[in-house]
Structures are given as C-alpha cells and as structure tokens.
VOTORDO-168254 format. One record per residue (C-alpha): chain; x, z, y. Coordinates in steps of 0.02 Angstrom, whole numbers, plus 50000, padded with zeros to 5 digits. Example, Ala and Ser with C-alpha at 12.3 -4.5 7.8 and 13.67 -1.06 7.14 Angstrom:
2
R   c       x       z       y
R   A   50615   50390   49775
R   A   50684   50357   49947
***
This chain:
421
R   c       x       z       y
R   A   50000   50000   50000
R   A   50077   49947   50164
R   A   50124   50085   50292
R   A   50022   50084   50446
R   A   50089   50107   50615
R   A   50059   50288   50630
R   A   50142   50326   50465
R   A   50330   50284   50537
R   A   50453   50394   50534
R   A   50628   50399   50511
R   A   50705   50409   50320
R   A   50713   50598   50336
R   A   50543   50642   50406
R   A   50446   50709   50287
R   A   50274   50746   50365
R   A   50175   50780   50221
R   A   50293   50919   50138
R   A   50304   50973   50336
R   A   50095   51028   50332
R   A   50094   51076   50154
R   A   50260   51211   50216
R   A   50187   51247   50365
R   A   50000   51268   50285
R   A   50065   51411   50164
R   A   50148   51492   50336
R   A   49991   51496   50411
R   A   49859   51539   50265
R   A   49992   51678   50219
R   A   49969   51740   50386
R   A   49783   51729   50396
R   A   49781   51828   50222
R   A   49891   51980   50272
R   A   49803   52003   50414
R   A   49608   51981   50373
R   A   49665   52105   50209
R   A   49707   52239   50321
R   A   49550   52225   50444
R   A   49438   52322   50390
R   A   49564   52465   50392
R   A   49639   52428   50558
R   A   49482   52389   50649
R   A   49383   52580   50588
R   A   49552   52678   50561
R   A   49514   52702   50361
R   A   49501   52609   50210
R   A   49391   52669   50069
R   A   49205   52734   50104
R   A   49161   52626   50259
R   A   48988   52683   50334
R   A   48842   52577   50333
R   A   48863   52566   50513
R   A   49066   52545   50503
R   A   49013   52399   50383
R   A   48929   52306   50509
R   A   49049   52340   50658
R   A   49193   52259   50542
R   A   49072   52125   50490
R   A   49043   52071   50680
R   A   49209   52079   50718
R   A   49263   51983   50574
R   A   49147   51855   50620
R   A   49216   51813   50807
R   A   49348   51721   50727
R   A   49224   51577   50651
R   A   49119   51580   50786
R   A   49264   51545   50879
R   A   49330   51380   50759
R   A   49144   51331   50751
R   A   49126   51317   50953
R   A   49287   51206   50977
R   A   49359   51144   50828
R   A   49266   50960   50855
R   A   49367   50983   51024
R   A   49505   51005   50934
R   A   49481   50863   50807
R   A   49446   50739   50968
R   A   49611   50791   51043
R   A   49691   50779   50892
R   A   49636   50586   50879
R   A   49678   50555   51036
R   A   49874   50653   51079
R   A   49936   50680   50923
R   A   49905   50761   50757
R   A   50064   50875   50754
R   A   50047   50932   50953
R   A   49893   51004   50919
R   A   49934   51091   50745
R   A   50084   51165   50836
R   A   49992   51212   50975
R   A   49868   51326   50864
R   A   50008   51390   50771
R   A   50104   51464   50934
R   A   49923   51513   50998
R   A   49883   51624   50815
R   A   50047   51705   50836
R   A   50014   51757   51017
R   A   49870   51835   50961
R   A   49924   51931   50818
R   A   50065   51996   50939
R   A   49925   52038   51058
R   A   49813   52118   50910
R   A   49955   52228   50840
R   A   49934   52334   51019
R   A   49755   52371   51017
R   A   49626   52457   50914
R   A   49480   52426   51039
R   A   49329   52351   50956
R   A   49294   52253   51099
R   A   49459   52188   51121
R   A   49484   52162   50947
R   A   49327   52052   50957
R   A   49399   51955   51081
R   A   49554   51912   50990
R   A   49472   51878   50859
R   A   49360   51751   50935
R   A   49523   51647   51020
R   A   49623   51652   50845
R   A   49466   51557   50756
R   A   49495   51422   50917
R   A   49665   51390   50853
R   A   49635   51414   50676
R   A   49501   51262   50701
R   A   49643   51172   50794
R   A   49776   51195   50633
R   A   49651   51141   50517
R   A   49578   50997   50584
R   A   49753   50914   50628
R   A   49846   50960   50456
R   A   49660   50873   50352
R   A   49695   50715   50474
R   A   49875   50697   50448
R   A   49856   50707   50239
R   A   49700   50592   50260
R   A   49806   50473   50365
R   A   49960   50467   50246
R   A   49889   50478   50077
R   A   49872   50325   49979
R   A   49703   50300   49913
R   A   49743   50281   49742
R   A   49822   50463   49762
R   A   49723   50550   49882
R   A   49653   50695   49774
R   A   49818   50741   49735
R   A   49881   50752   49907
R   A   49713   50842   49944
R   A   49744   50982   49797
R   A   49927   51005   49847
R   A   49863   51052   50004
R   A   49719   51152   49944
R   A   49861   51216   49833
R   A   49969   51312   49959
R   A   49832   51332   50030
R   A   49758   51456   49945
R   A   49899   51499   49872
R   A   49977   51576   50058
R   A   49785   51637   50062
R   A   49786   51734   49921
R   A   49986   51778   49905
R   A   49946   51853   50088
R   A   49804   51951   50040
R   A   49903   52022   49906
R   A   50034   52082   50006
R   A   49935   52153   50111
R   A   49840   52230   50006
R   A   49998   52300   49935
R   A   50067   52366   50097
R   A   49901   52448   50122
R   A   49908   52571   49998
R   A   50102   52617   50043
R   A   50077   52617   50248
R   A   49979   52761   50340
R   A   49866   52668   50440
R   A   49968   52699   50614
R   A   50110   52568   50543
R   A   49963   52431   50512
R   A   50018   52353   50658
R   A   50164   52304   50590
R   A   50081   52182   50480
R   A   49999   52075   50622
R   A   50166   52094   50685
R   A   50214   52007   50504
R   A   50093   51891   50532
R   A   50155   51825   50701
R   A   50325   51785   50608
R   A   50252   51685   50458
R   A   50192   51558   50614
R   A   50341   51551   50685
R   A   50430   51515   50517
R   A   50291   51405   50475
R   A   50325   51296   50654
R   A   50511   51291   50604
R   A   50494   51223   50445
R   A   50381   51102   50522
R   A   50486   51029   50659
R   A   50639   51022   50545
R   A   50516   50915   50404
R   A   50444   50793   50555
R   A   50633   50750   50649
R   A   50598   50555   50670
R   A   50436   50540   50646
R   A   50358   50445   50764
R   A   50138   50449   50757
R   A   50057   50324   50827
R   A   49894   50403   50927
R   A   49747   50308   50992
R   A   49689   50293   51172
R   A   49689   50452   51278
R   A   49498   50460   51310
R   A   49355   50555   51242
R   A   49210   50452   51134
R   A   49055   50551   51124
R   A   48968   50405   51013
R   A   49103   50418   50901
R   A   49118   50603   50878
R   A   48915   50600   50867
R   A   48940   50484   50726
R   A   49073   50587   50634
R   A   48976   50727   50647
R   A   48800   50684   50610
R   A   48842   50557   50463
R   A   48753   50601   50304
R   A   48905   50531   50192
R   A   49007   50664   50307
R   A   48868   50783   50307
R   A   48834   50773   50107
R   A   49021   50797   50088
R   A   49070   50931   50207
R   A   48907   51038   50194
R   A   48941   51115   50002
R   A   49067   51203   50094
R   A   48958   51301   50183
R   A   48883   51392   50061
R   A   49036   51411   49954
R   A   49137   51507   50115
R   A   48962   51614   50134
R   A   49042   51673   49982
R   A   49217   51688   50011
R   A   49225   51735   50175
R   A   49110   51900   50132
R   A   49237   51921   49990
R   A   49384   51907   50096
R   A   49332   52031   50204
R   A   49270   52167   50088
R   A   49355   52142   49933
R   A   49499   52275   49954
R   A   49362   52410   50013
R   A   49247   52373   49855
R   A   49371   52387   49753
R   A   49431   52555   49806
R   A   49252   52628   49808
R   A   49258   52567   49601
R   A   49424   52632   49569
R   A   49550   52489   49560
R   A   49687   52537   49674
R   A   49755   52410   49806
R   A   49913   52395   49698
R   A   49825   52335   49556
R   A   49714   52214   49663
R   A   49856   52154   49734
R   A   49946   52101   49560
R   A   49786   52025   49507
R   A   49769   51922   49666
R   A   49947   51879   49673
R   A   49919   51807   49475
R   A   49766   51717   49552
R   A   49864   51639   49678
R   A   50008   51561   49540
R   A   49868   51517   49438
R   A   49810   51401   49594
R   A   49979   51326   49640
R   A   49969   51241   49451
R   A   49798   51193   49437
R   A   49740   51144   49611
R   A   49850   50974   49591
R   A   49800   50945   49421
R   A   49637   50932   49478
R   A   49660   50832   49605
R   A   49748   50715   49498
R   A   49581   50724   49388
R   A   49473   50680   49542
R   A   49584   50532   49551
R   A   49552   50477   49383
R   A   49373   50509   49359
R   A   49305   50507   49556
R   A   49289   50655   49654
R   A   49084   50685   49640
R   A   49123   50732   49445
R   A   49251   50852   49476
R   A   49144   50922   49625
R   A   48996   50939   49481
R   A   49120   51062   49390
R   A   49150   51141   49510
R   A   48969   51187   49562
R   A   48941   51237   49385
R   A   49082   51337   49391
R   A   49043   51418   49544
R   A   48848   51456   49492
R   A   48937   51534   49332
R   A   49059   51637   49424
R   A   48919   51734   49537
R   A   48815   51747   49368
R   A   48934   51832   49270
R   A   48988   51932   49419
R   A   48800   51990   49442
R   A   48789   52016   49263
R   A   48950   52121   49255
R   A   48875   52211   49389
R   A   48733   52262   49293
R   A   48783   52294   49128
R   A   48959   52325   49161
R   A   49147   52235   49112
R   A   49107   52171   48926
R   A   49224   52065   48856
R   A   49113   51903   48841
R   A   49043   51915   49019
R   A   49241   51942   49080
R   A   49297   51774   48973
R   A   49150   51687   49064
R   A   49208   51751   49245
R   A   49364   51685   49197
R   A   49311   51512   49140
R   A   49196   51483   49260
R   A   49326   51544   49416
R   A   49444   51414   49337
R   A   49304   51275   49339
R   A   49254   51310   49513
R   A   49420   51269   49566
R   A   49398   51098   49553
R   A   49308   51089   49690
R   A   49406   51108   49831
R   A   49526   50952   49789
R   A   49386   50848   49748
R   A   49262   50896   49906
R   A   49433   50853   50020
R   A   49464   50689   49919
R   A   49309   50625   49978
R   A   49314   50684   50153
R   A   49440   50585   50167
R   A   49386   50444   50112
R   A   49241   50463   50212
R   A   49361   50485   50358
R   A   49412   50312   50353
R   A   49260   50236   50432
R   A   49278   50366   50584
R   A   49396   50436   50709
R   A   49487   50543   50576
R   A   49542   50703   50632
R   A   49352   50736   50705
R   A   49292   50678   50541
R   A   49417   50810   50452
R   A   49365   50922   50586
R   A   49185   50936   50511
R   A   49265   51034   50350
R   A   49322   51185   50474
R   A   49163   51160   50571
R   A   49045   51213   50407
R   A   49173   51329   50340
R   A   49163   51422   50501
R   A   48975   51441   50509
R   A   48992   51472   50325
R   A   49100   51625   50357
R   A   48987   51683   50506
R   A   48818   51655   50412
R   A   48908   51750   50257
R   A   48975   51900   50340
R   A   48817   51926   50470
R   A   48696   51872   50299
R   A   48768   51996   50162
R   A   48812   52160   50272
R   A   48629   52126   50321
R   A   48540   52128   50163
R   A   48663   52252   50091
R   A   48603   52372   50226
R   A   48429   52340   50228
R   A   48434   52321   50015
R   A   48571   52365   49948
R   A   48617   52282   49785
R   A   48459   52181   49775
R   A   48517   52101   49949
R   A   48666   52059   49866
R   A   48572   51971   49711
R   A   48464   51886   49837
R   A   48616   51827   49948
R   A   48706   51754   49779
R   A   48532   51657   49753
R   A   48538   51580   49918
R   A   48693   51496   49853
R   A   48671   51449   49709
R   A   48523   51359   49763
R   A   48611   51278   49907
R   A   48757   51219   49822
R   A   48662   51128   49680
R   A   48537   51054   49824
R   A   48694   50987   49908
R   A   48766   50926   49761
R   A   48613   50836   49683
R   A   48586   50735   49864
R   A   48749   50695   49852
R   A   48746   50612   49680
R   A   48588   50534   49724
R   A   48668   50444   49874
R   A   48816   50366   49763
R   A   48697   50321   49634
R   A   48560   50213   49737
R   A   48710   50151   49860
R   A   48655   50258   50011
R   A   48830   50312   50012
R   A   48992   50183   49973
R   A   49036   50220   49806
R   A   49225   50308   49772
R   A   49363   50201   49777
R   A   49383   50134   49607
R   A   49252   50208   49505
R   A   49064   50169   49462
R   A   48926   50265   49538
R   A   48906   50433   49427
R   A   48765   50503   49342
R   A   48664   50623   49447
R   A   48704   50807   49392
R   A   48615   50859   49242
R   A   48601   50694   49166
***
C-alpha cells in the first residue's frame, strides 16, 4: 500500500511505536492516580459513607464531563494543526494538573482539576486514534488497533496496580506523592515520544474549522453504530475503576493482593489484545465485536451470580472465560472506527470513541452510586441490566446494517450473520 503524504518521515521516525510508548505513559498515569481517589479525595480508604460515595462519584465524574465538552474540539484541531501538537499539548496539560492536584485536598478544587484533566485527556486520545488510523494499512488495521488497546490497558491496569499497592504501604498524607508520580510518567511518556517522531514530517489539512464536516462525523450512524457500544461498556468500567479498591477492602481482599491480580490482568492483556486484533483482521471486526458482547453479558452474569451465591468454582471458570472473551472487543470496535474514519475528517471521527466513553463514565459513575444509594444491591442488578440490554441492542443494529448494506461492508470480508444466527 503506497504511503500517503502525511505518513513521511525520515528512516528513523517511528510514529507508531512513538503513541503506543507514549499511550502506556499516559494510561499508567491515569491508573495510579484514579486508584488512589477515592482515598485522597475523603482522607480514608475502606468504609466510605453513603454520602462520601457520592461526593467521590461527582468528583470522579468532572473529568468526563470535561473530555465530553471539548474533545470534538480537540479532534477538529487535531485535523487541522497536527496530530502530535495536540497529543503533546494534553500530555504537558495532564501533568500540570496532577502537579497542581498533589497540593490540594479541597473538594471543590479537586473538582475543578478534575474537570480540565478530562479536556486534555480528550485531546491525547483523539490525536493518538487518528495517527494509528492514518498509518495503519488496512489489511492490518486490527492489529495496530489491539497493540494500542494493548498498552493501553495494559499502563491502565499496571497503574492501578501500583497504586493500589502503594496504597496499602503509604499513610494517606504521602498520597500526594503519587499524583506527583503521575506528573512524571507524562513527562517520560512526551520524551519517548519526541525521540520516536525525530523526522517525521505530517502533512495537516487546511487551518479552518468545518462544522458540516464535524456534524457529519459525529452524527453518522456507521460512526454512531460503531462508537456507541462503548458507552455502555465504560458505564461499566469506569464505576469499576473508581470503586474497585474500596469494594474490595470492605470484602476482605487486601490492596496487595488486588494489586497482584490486576497486575496479572494487565500481562494477560499485553498478549491477547494483538491476537485479537489479528483475528478481527482475519474474520472482520463485527464477529470479534459479537464475542466480545457475549463475553461481556457473561462476565456481569457470573459476577452477579458470584455475588449471590458466593465464589464457586464453576461460576469463577465462567468469570474467567467470559473476561477473556470480552476482550475482543476493544481491538475489533477500534478496527472499525477506523475504517469508518476514512470517509471523514479523521481525528474528529476518532474523536467520537472518547466522546461516548466520556458520557459512558459520567452516566456510570452518577447511574450506579445512585441506585446503590437509593437500592442497594438490587440497584446494582438493575444497573448491570441496563447494559446488557444496551450492548446487545447496539450490537444487533449494527449487524443488521452490514447485512442489508446500510453500512459498507469490512474491508475484505462478506457481510456477517446477524448475532444469534
């Protein structure tokens, strides 16, 4: 495949391995940080009030109503200065931030800081998606999307780990020192970067704003169909980010032994993430996102059945198997984003992934500490419903929509059979 004109670079620019290093900077960041929160933000870990609950929950939510406000901002700019400008600019932004949130405990202030790192957290996102999109061959473009979703989650969960870690050897006055941490995984992070992208030379389109265009990118239903899924799916995880540690504690797994299982999770990621993006290459990316659906309806199954009638071996084995299925999602979901992408400006297109992720976080957090407080474990059952129900909705317009030709069928492969056929 012939290298377009924004693809040039000199022989020792390497701008892919520059946002897959500079990725695991950032998401190790984010995860040492948003592991401690809870902690820092009410000055204790374990047996968080109802009301303490909610305060972290609101908090914890600035930061994606923050990305969700601007990130198609971001995106546009993106398209039109420069893919790496912008990623570095939200990179020197987060770490400004965390600087500034290592000196205050204020709620209000806290709140605030939140809300700007979520603007350049949308900013890092949508330029990294845009500059894999742009480079990838299409033959290979899952497996460019699951190395990134690869150290992805990998500095995600590796983060949260450590943190986790350092949380139960800290007193809570040296938290700080973690945002502190944080601040100098970015900085790492832009090094790396800048020594990976010496000659290359991107190629950006004209320096003006095109509403119609960023309407279109926006409001597509192949875009839409695509990029929605992950809305539900980060209702989920962003609730389980944020309150995972503090559950854990109240059931009487220590933070050291969360942390070894996370950090396993996060290995566990780094070899299959690729694999299935290689898969999605093979076989198209709408039957690898089926799997993962099923795997994800699985995983909160067996996790509300666990719940209920405790940690039996079988229902363990099928949390297991199903977490493993549902994580061919991601690569697949990104795969076809990007090919999407191609028929719009791209980094706005790309941009759409933080955009639902973001109001998935913020509609997670506000959802579940609301119908945990008002009914408790039935809230929680009822929030894993509203998922589960989404996700297969999504999933089944989706197939639909390759199937009749309302969407452009993957490169390469036939239409698939809808789900469940």
């Amino acid at each position: 495949m012939a290298r377009s004109p924004a693809d040039s670079s000199g022989g020792r620019a390497h701008p892919l391995r520059a946002v897959y290093g500079a990725t695991f900077f950032i998401r190790f960041a984010f995860g040492l940080t948003v592991s401690v929160f809870a902690a820092y933000t009410t000055g204790h870990f374990s047996g968080l009030s109802s009301a303490e609950v909610g305060t972290v929950g609101a908090v914890t939510a600035a930061a994606p109503i923050g990305e969700f406000t601007t990130v198609l901002l971001s995106g546009a700019l993106a398209d039109r200065r420069g893919r790496f400008p912008v990623l570095f600019g939200g990179m020197i932004g987060g770490g400004i931030i965390f600087l500034a949130v290592s000196f205050t405990r204020s709620v209000p202030e806290l709140a605030a800081a939140n809300l700007l790192f979520g603007v350049a957290s949308g900013a890092i996102l949508a330029a990294s998606l845009a500059v894999i999109a742009n480079l990838s061959e299409r033959s290979g473009r899952g497996f460019a999307m699951g190395r990134f979703d690869a150290v992805n989650l990998l500095g995600w969960v590796l983060g949260f780990a450590a943190g986790l870690g350092l949380l139960g050897a800290l007193p809570n006055g040296e938290l700080p020192w973690l945002f502190r941490g944080g601040a100098l995984a970015l900085l790492v992070g832009i090094l790396f970067a800048l020594v990976e992208t010496r000659g290359f030379e991107e190629v950006i389109g004209p320096r003006r704003f095109d509403l119609g265009q960023i309407r279109e990118a926006v409001l597509g239903r192949e875009v839409l169909l695509v990029a929605l899924p992950w809305f539900v799916i980060y209702m989920l995880i962003g609730t389980a980010f944020s309150f995972l540690g503090s559950a854990g504690v109240a059931a009487g797994i220590s933070t050291g032994e969360l942390a070894l299982v996370i950090g396993i999770g996060g290995l566990l990621l780094l070899l299959t993430q690729p694999s299935f993006g290689r898969l999605s290459d093979r076989f198209g990316a709408y039957r690898l996102m089926v799997v993962g659906t099923l795997g994800f309806l699985g995983l909160m199954g067996s996790l509300g059945a666990i719940a209920t009638f405790g940690a039996r071996p079988e229902l363990l084995a099928l949390a297991g198997g199903s977490a493993l299925a549902a994580l061919a999602y991601g690569p697949a979901a990104l795969s076809a984003l990007a090919s999407v992408s191609h028929r719009h400006t791209r980094a706005t297109t790309m941009a759409v992934y933080s955009l639902v992720i973001s109001a998935g976080m913020i509609a997670g957090l506000l959802g579940a500490t609301a119908l945990y407080s008002a009914l408790g474990l039935v809230g929680i059952d009822l929030f894993f419903s509203v998922i589960g129900v989404g996700l297969v909705i999504l999933t089944v317009l989706r197939g639909y929509d390759l199937r009749t030709g309302r969407a452009p069928p993957e490169p390469g492969r036939e239409p698939p059979p809808p789900l469940g056929s």
